[in-house]
KEKOLVO-123843 format. One record per residue (C-alpha): residue number from 1; y negated, z, x negated. Coordinates in nm, 2 decimals, decimal comma, padded with zeros to 4 digits. Layout:
BEGIN
node n:NUM	c2:Y	c3:Z	c1:X
...
//
This chain:
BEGIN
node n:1	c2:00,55	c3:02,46	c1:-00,74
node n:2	c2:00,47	c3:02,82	c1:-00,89
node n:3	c2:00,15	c3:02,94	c1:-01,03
node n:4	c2:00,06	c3:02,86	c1:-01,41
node n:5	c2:00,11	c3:02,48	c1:-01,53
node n:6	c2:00,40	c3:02,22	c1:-01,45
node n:7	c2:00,48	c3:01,92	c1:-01,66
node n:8	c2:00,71	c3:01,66	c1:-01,66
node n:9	c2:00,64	c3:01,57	c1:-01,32
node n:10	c2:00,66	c3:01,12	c1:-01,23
node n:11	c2:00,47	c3:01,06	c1:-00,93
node n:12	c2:00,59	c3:00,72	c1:-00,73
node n:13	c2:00,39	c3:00,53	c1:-00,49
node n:14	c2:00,36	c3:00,78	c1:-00,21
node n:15	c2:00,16	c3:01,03	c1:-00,40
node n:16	c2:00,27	c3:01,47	c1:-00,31
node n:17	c2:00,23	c3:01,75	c1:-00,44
node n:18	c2:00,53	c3:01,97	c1:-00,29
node n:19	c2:00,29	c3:02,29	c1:-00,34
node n:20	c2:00,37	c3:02,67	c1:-00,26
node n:21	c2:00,24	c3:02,80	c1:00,13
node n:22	c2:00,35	c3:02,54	c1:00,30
node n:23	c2:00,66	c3:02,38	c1:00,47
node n:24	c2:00,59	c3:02,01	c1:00,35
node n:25	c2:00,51	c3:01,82	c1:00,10
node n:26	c2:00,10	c3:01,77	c1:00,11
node n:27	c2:00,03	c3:01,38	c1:00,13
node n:28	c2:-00,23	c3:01,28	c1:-00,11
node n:29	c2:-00,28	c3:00,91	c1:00,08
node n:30	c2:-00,39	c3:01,09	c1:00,39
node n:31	c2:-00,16	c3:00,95	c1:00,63
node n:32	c2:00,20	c3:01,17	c1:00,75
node n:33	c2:00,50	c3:00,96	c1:00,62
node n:34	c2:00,86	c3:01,02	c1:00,48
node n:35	c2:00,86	c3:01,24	c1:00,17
node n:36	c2:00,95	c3:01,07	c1:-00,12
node n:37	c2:01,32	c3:01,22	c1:00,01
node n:38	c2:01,29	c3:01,08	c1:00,26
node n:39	c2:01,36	c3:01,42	c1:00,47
node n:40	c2:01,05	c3:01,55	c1:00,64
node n:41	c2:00,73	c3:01,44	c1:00,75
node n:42	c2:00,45	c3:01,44	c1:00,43
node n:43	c2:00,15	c3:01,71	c1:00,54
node n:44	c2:-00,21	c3:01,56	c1:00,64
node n:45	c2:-00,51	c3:01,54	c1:00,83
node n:46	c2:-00,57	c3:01,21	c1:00,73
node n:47	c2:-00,79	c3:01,25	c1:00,45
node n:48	c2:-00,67	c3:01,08	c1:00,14
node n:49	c2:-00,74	c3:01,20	c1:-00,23
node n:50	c2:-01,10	c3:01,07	c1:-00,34
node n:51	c2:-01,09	c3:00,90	c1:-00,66
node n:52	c2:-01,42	c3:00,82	c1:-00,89
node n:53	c2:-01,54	c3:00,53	c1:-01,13
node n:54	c2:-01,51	c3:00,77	c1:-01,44
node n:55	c2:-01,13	c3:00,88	c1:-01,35
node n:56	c2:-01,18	c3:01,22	c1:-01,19
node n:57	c2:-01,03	c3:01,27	c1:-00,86
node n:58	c2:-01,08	c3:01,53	c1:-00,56
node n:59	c2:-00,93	c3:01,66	c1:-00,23
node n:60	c2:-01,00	c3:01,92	c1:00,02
node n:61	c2:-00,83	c3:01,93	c1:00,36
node n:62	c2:-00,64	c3:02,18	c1:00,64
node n:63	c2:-00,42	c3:02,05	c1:00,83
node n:64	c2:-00,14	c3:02,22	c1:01,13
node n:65	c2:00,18	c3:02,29	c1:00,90
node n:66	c2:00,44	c3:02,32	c1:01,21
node n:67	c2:00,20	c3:02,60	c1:01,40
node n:68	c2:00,05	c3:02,73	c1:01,09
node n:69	c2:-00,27	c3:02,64	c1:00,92
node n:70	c2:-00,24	c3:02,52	c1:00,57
node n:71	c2:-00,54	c3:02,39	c1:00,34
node n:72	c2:-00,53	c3:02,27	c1:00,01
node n:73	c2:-00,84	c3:02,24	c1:-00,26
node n:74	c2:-00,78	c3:02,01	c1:-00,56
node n:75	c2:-00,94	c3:01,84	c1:-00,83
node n:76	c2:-00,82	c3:01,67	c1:-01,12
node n:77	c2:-00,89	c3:01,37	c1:-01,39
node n:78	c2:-00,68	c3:01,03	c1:-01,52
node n:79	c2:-00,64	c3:00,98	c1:-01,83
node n:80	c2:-00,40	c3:00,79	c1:-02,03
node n:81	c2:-00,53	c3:00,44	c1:-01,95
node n:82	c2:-00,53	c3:00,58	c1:-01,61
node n:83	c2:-00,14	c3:00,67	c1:-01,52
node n:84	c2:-00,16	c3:01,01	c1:-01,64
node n:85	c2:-00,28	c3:01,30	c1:-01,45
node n:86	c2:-00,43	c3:01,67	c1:-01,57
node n:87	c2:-00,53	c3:01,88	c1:-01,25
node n:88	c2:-00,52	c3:02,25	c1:-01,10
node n:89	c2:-00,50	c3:02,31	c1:-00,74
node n:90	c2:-00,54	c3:02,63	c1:-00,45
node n:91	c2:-00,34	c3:02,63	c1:-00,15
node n:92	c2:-00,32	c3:02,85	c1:00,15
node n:93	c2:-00,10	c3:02,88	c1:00,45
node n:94	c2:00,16	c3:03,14	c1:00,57
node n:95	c2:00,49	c3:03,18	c1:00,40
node n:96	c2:00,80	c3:03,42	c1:00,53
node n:97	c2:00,65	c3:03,71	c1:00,40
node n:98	c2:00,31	c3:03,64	c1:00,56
node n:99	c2:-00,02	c3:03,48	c1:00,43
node n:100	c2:00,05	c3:03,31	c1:00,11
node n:101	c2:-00,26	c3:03,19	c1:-00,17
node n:102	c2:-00,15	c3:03,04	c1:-00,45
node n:103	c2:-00,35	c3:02,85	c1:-00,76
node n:104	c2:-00,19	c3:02,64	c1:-01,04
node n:105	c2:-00,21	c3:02,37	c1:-01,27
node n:106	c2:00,01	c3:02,06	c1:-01,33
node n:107	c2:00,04	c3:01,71	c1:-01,56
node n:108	c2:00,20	c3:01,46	c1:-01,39
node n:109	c2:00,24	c3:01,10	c1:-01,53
node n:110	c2:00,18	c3:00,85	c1:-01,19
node n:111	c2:00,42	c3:00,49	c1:-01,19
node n:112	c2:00,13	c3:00,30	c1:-00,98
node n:113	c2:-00,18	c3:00,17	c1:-01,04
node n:114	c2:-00,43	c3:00,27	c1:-01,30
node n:115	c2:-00,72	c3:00,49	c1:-01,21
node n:116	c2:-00,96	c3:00,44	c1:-01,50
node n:117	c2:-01,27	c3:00,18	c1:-01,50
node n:118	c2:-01,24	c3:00,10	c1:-01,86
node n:119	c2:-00,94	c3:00,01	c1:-02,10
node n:120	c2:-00,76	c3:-00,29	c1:-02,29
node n:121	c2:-00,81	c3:-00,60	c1:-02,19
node n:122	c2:-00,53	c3:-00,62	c1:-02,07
node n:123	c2:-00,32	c3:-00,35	c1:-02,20
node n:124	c2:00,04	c3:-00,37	c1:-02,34
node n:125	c2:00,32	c3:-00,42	c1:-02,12
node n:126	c2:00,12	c3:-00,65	c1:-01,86
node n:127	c2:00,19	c3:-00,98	c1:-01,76
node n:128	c2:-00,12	c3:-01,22	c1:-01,78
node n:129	c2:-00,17	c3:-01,43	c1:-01,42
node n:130	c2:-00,51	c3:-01,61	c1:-01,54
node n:131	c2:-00,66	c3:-01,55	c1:-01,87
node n:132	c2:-01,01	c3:-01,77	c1:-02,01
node n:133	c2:-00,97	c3:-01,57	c1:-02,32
node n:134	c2:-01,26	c3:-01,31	c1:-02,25
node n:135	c2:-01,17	c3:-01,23	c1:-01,88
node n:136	c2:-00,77	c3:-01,19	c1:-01,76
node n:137	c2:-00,56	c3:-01,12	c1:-01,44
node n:138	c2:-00,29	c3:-00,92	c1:-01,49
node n:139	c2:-00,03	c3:-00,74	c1:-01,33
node n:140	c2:00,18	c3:-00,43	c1:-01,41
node n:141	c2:00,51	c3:-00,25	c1:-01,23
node n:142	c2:00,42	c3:-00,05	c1:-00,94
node n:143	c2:00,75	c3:00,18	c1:-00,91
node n:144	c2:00,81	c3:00,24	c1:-00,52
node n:145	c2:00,91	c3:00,58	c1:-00,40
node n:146	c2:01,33	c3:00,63	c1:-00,39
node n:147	c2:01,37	c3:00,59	c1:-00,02
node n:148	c2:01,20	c3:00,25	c1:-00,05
node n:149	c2:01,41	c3:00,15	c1:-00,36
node n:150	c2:01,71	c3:00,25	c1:-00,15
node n:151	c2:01,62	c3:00,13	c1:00,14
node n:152	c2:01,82	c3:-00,19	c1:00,30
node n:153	c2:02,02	c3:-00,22	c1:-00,04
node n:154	c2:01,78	c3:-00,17	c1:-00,27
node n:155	c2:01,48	c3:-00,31	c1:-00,38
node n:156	c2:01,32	c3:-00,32	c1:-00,73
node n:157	c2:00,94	c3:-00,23	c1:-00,83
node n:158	c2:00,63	c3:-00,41	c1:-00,69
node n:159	c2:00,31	c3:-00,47	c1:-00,90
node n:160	c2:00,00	c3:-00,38	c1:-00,94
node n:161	c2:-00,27	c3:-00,64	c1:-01,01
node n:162	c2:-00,57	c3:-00,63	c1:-01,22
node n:163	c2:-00,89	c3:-00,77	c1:-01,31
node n:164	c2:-01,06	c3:-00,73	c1:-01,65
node n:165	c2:-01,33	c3:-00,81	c1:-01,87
node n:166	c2:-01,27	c3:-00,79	c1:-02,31
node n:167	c2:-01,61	c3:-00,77	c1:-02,40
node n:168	c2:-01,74	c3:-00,48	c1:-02,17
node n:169	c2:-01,38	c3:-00,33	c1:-02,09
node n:170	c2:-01,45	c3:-00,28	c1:-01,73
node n:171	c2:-01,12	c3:-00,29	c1:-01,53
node n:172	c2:-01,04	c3:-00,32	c1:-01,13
node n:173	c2:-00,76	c3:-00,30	c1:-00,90
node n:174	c2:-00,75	c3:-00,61	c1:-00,69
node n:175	c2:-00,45	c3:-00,61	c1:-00,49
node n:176	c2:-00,08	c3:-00,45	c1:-00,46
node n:177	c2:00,23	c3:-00,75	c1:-00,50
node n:178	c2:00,47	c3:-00,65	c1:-00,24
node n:179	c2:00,64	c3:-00,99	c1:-00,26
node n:180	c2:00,99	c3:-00,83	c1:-00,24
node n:181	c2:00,88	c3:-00,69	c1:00,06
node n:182	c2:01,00	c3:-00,33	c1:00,01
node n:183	c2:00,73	c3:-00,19	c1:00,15
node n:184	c2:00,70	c3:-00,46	c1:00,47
node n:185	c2:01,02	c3:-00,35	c1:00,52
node n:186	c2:01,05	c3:00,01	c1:00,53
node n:187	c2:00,66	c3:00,11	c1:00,58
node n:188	c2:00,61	c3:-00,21	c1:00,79
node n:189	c2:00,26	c3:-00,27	c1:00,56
node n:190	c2:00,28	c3:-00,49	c1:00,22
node n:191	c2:00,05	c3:-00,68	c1:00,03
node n:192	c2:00,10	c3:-01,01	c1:-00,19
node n:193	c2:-00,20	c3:-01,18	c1:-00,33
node n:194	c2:-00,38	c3:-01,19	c1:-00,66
node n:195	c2:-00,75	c3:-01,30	c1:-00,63
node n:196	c2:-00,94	c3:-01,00	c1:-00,44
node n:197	c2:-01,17	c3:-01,27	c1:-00,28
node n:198	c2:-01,24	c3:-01,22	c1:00,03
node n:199	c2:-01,26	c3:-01,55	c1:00,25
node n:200	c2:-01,26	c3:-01,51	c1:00,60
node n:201	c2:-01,45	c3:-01,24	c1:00,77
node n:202	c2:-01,15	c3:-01,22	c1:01,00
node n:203	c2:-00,83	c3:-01,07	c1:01,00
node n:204	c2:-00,46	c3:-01,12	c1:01,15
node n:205	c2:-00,41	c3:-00,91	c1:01,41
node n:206	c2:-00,05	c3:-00,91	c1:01,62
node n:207	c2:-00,06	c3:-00,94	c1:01,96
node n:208	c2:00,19	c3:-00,75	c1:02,15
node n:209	c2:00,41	c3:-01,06	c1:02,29
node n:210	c2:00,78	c3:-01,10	c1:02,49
node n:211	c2:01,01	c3:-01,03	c1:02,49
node n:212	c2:00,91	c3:-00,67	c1:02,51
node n:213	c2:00,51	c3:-00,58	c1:02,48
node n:214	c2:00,54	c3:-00,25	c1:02,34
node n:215	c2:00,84	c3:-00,28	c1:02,09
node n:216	c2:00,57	c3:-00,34	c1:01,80
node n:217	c2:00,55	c3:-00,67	c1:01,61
node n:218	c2:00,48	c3:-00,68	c1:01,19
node n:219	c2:00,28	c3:-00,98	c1:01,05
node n:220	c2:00,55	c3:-01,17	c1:00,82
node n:221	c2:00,30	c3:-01,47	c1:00,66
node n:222	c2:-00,05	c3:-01,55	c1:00,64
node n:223	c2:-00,26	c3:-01,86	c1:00,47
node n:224	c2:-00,66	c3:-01,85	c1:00,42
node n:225	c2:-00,74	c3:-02,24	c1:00,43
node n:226	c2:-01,12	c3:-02,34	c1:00,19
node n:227	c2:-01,29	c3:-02,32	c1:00,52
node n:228	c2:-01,22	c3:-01,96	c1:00,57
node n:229	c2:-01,00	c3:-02,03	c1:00,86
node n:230	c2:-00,67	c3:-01,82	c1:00,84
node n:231	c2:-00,33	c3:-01,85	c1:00,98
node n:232	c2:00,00	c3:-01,64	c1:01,00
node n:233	c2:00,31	c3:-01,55	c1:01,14
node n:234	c2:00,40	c3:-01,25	c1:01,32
node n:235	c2:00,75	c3:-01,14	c1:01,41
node n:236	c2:00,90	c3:-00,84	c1:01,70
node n:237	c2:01,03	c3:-00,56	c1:01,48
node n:238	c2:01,32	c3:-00,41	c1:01,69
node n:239	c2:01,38	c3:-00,61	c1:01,96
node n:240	c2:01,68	c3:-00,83	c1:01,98
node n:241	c2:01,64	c3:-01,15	c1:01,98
node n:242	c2:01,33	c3:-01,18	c1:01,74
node n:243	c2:01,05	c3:-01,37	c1:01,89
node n:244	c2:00,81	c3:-01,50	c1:01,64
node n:245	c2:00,43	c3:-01,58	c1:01,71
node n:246	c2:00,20	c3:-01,86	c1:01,49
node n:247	c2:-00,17	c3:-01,75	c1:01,53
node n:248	c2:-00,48	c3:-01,93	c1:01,35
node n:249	c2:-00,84	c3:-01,81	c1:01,39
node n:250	c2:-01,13	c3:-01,99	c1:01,23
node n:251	c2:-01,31	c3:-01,78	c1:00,94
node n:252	c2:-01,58	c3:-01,56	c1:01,26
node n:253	c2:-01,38	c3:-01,62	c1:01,60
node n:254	c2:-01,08	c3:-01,54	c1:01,81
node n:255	c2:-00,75	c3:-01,65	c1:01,71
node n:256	c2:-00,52	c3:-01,94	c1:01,86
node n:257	c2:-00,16	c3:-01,88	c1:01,95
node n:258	c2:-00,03	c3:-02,20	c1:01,85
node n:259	c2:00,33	c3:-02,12	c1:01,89
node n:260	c2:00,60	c3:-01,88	c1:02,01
node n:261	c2:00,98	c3:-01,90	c1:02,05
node n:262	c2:01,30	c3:-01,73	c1:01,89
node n:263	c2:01,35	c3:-02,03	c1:01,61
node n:264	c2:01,07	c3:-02,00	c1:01,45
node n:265	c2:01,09	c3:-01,93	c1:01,06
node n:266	c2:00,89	c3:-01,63	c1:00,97
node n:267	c2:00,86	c3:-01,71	c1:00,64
node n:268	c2:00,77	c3:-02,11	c1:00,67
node n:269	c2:00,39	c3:-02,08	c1:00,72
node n:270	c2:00,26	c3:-02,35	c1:00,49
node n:271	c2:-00,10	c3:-02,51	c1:00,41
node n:272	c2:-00,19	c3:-02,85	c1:00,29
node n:273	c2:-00,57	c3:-02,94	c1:00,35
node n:274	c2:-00,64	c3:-02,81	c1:00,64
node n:275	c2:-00,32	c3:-02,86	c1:00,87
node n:276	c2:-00,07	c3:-02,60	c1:00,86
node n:277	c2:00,28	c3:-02,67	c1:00,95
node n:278	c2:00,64	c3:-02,40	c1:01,01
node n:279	c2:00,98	c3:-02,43	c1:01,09
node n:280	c2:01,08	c3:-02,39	c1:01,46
node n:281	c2:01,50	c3:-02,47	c1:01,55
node n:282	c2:01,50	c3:-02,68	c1:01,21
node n:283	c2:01,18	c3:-02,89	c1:01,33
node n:284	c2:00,85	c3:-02,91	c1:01,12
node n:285	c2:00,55	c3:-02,81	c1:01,39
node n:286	c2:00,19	c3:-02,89	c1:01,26
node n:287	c2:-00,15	c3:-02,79	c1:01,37
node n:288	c2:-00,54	c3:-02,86	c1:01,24
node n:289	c2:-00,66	c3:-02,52	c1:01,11
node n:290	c2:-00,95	c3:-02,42	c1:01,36
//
């Protein structure tokens, strides 16, 4: 990226700026994944970008570049109805001709969520989920990055889902729609629900289980019963045969394995009341929700 502005730019879900004085790509999401090419590692300490109520957005980290220290200072605003980006950056690290600086400027127009507090209720495009005719759920296309469209054959967008309110025009983000499963897939982290409320002041956690403790196991299902109790499904990731794990744990307590085995359906977690039942070799398995 030279100095002066750039325009033009679409940013996908894994927001990076691929800036001047360093090797990588910086991460904006402060975590070290894939580039959006899916050919290096993303540059991070682990600080994501901060983002504020009025649209205007911030980031200043270092971080080791492969031996070299890099740092990067930048601040920007959203505009647009949120998906559009103004911002000017300074980075610093060491180039082949030695210490580099470099400062710019760039427009970039982001496929994701909306960054703005305030906007049309909802705004054009959107699919309505609830709507009472003052306040609305919505939700919009979330564009994944390329190596998670192209990943395991292909996999079209996501969503982004939204709260708002007509009279006042305040808007929130309440929760990404991963129910393609794109990013469970390749990231092995998704999300897929639509209320924001939170229920249970517990979470799922995956247990490290046989065949093989330390091959790393992805949670595949959950269910949050009206007591707060919740339930899911966790699966091995690489190990051959998958094993599959049914937890429950009430809404403040430790969880229950209630079952474990090779035939169970990772996707058959179901709720009615407060039994849940699965799939396990063909057979329906039920337990009461703690």
């Amino acid at each position: 990226m030279p100095e002066g502005p750039v325009r033009s730019s679409i940013v996908y879900q894994g927001s990076e700026i691929d800036a001047p004085c360093a090797t990588r790509p910086w991460d904006l999401g402060g975590s070290r994944r894939r580039d959006a090419a899916a050919k290096q590692t993303t540059l991070s300490s682990g600080k994501a970008a901060r983002i504020r109520a009025g649209g205007t957005f911030g980031l200043s980290e270092s971080a080791d570049d492969n031996g070299t220290r890099a740092s990067l200072k930048l601040t920007g605003r959203f505009s647009g109805s949120g998906k559009r980006a103004n911002a000017s950056f300074t980075v610093s690290g060491s180039s082949g001709q030695g210490p580099c600086t470099r400062r710019g400027t760039f427009v970039a127009k982001f496929t994701g969520q909306r960054h703005l507090g305030r906007g049309a209720c909802p705004p054009s495009g959107s699919t309505s989920i609830v709507n009472d005719g003052v306040r609305r759920v919505y939700e919009e296309p979330y564009v994944y990055d390329q190596v998670v469209r192209n990943s395991d054959g292909g996999y079209g967008p996501g969503g982004a889902i939204y709260g708002c309110e007509g009279r006042s025009g305040g808007q929130w983000f309440l929760a990404g729609d991963d129910s393609n499963q794109a990013l469970a897939h390749y990231y092995g982290c998704g999300e897929n629900f639509h209320t924001g409320i939170v229920m249970a002041d517990a979470s799922g956690t995956v247990g490290a289980f046989p065949p093989t403790p330390a091959d790393g196991s992805l949670i595949q299902r959950g269910l949050i019963a009206a007591n707060g109790s919740i339930a899911w499904i966790a699966c091995t990731v690489f190990a051959q045969p998958r094993v599959c794990q049914v937890d429950a744990a009430p809404a403040s307590g430790s969880a229950t394995v209630l079952d474990q085995g090779e035939g169970i359906d990772p996707l058959s977690l179901t709720l009615q009341g407060l039994t849940v039942s699965w799939q396990n070799n063909g057979a329906t398995k039920t337990a009461p929700m703690p």
